[in-house]
C-alpha positions, -999 to 999 in steps of 0.1 A, spaced: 619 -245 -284 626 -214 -301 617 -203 -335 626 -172 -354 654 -152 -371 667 -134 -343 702 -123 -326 705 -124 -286 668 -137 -269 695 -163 -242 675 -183 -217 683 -176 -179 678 -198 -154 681 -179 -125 689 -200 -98 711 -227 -120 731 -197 -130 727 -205 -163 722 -186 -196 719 -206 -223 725 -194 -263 695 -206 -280 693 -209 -319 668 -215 -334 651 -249 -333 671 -261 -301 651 -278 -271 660 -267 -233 640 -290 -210 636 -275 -173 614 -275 -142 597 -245 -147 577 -243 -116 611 -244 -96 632 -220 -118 631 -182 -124 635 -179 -157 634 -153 -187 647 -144 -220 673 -119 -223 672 -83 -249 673 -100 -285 669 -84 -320 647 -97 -349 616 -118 -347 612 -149 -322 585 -172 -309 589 -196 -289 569 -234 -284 565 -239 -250 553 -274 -235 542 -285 -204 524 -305 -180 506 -299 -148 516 -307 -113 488 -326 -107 490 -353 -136 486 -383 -107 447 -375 -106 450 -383 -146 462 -418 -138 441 -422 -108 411 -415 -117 408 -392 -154 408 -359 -129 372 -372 -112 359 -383 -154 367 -413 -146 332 -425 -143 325 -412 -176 354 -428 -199 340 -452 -221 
């Protein structure tokens, strides 16, 4: 999600071939770990909330990522 008053800052998804305007407050949702992907030159100030989970969330619901003994 990007935040800011800015001009330019598009997202690239390198191998989609994809560059996406952004404005502020809108929401791309994307595999990051298999896309290359960057901002491009912008002007102004920018920030951007970034969310994401790990690969490995299955040992969460398995077993709390080896806590499970200790969950109460």
């Amino acid at each position: 999600m990007s935040l800011g008053v800015y001009v330019g800052a598009q997202l690239a998804l390198v191998e989609l071939g994809l560059v996406f305007d952004c404005e502020q407050g809108d929401l791309v949702a994307f595999r990051s770990c298999n896309q290359t992907h960057f901002n491009l030159h912008m002007k102004g100030i920018r920030a951007s909330l970034v969310l994401h989970a790990d690969k490995e969330g299955h040992k969460w619901v398995d077993n709390y990522n080896s806590w499970g003994t200790h969950v109460h």
